[in-house]
C-alpha positions in Angstrom: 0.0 0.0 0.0 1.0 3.4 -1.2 1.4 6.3 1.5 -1.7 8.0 0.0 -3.8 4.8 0.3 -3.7 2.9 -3.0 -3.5 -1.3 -2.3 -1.7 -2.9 -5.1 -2.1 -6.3 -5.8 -2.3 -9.6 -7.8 -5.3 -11.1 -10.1 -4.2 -14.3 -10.2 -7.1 -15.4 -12.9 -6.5 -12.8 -14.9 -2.7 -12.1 -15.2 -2.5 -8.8 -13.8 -1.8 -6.3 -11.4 -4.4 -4.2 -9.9 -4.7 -1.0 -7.6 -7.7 -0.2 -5.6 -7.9 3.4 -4.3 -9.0 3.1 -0.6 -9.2 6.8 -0.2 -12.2 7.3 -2.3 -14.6 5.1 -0.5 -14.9 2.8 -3.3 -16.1 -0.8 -2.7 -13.1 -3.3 -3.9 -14.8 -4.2 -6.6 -13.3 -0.6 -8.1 -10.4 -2.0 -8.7 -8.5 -0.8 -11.9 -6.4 -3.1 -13.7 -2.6 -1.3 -14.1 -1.0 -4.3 -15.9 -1.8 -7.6 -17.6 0.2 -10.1 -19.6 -0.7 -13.7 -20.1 3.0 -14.1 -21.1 4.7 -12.2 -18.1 2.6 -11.7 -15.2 0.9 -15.2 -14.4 0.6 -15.5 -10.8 1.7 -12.3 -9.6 2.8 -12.0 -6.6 5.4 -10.9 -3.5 5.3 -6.9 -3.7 7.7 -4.7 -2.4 8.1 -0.6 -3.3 11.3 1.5 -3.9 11.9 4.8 -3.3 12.1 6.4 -6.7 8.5 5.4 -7.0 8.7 1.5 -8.8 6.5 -1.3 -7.6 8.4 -4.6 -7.6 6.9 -8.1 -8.0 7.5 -11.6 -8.8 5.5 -13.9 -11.1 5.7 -17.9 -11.3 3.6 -19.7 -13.2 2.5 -21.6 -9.9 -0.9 -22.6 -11.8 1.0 -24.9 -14.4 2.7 -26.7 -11.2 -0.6 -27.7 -9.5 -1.8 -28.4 -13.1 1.2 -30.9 -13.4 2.1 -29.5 -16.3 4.9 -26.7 -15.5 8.1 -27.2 -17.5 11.3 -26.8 -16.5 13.7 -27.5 -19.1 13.1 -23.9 -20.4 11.3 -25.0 -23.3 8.4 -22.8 -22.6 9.9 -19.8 -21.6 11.1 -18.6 -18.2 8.7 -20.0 -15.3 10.1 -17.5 -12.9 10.1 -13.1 -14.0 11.1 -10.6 -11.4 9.1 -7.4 -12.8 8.4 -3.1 -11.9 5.9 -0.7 -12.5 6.1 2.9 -12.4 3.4 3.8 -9.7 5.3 7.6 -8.6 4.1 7.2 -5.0 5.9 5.9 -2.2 5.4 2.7 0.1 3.2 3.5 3.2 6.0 2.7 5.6 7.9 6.3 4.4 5.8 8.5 5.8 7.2 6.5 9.1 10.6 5.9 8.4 12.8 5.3 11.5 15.4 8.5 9.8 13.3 11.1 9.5 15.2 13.5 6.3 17.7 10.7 5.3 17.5 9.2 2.2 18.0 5.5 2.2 18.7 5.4 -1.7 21.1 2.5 -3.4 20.8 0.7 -0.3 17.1 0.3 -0.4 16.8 -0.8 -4.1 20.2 -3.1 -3.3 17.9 -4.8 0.0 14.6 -5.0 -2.5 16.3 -6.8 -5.0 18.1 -9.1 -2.8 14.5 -10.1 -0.9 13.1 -10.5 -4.1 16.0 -12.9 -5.4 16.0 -14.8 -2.3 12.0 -15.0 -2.2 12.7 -16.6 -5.9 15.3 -18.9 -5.1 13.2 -20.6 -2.0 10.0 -21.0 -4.6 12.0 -22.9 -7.6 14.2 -25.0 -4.7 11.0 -26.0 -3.1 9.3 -26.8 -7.4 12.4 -28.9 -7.9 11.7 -30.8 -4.7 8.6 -31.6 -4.8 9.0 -32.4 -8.9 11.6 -34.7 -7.7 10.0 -36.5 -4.9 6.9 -36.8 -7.1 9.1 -38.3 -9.6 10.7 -41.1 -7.7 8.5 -44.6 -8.9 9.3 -46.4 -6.3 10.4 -46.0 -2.5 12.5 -48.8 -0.5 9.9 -50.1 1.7 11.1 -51.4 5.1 13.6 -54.0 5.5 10.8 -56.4 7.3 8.4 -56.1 4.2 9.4 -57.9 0.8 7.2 -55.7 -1.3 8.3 -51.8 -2.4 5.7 -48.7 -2.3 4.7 -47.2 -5.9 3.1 -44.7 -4.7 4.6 -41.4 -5.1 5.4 -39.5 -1.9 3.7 -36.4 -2.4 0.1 -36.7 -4.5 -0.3 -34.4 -7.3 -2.2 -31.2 -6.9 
């Protein structure tokens, strides 16, 4: 949320980022739609603001996974897009900054980026694992059973 009161946030049906003005009185269903791409913006999500006035976000195709049908030998195009937006306003948490007059500048951008990286990293690790386990046939069943599970370990979404 913006400092003057506008929510961003993601339509995860519809590809897109929207903003909803709470300063107007307007129900949430007033919503505008700031951004959409069925390419680059599925599943947008993890926001975070600058201070030069950029909204920051992630997108991740997380659909396709529960779908069982995300790819990741890169034959469909990057599941994973780190993305801004120009929204000139400033995160809500400015107009309470701990520094009152200093500007946090490079460092700011610098911690943003990093979060977002890291945020990243953690959600592809934790595809590959569970597109691993789930890919396993078979699972050494204990040593006083003669038969194997074929079950995967973790059931498809």
């Amino acid at each position: 949320m913006t400092a003057d009161g506008r929510l961003f946030f993601g339509s995860l049906t519809g590809s897109a980022v929207l903003v909803w003005d709470t300063s107007d009185g307007l129900p949430l269903g007033a919503q505008q739609v700031i951004a959409q791409s069925n390419d680059t913006m599925q599943w947008p999500d993890t926001f975070a603001f600058d201070n030069v006035g950029n909204l920051w976000f992630t997108t991740n195709k997380l659909q396709l996974y529960f779908a069982n049908t995300m790819k990741f030998d890169g034959s469909t195009g990057s599941n994973v897009h780190v993305l801004k937006l120009r929204m000139d306003g400033q995160s809500y948490l400015t107009a309470q900054a701990p520094y009152p007059g200093k500007n946090m500048g490079t460092a700011t951008i610098v911690g943003i980026a990093a979060a977002l990286t890291a945020s990243m990293a953690v959600i592809v690790a934790l595809l590959m694992w569970v597109k691993r386990m789930n890919s396993r046939q078979q699972v050494a069943a204990p040593a006083s059973s003669p038969s194997s599970l074929s079950q995967p370990l973790i059931a498809d979404a």
